[in-house]
C-alpha positions in Angstrom: 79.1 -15.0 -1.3 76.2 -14.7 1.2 72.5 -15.5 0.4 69.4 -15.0 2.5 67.0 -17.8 0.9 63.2 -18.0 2.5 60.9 -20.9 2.1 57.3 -20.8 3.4 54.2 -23.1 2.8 52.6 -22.6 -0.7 49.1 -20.4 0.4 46.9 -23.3 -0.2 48.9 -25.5 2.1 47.5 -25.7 5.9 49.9 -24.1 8.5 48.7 -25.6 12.0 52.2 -24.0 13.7 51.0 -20.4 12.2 47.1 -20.9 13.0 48.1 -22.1 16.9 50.4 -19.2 17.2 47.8 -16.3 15.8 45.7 -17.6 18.3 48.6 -17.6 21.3 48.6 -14.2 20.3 45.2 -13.3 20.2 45.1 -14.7 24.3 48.0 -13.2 25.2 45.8 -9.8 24.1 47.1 -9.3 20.5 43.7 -9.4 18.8 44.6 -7.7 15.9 46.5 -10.2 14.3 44.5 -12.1 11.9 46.6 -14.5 10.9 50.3 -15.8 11.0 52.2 -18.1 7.7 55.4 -20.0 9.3 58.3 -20.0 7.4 62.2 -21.0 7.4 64.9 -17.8 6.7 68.1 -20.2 5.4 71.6 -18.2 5.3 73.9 -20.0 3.0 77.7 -19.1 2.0 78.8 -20.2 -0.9 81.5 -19.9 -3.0 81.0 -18.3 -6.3 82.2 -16.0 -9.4 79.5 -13.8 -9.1 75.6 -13.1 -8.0 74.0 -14.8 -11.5 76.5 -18.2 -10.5 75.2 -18.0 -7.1 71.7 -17.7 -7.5 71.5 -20.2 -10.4 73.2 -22.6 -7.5 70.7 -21.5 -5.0 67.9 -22.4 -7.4 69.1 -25.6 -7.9 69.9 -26.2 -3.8 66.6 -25.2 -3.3 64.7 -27.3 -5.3 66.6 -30.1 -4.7 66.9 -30.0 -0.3 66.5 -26.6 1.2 62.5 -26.5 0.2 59.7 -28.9 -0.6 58.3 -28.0 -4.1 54.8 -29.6 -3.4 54.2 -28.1 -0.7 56.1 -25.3 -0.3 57.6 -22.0 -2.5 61.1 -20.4 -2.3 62.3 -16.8 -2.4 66.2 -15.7 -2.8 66.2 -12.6 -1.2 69.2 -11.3 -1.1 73.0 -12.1 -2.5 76.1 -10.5 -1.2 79.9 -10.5 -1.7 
């Protein structure tokens, strides 16, 4: 199976890459962004019976490597076969 997993800083949690590249944008003439949140989009294969084995696996890879709970929150977004 395929899994599309994204982490991103919690919103309380500075983000100096995302506030230096709002305002790149705003001189390279983008003023209407207002703000920018980095994040990290992980794809992970992996082998299991179905999607609620898979994400219960992803949970548990997530909290344990792919994301940093203090600082930072986790989404699955998608599972394929």
């Amino acid at each position: 199976m395929k899994a599309l997993v994204h982490v991103t800083l919690k919103p309380d949690v500075l983000d100096p890459q995302g506030k230096a590249i709002a305002r790149a944008s705003a001189s390279l003439g983008y003023g209407a962004v207002q703000s920018v949140r980095q994040g990290k989009l992980f794809e992970v294969e992996l082998d299991a019976s179905d999607a609620a084995q898979a994400r219960s696996q992803l949970d548990d890879l997530c909290a344990k490597l792919l994301a940093n709970p203090v600082i930072e929150d986790y989404e699955i977004i998608r599972v394929d076969d």
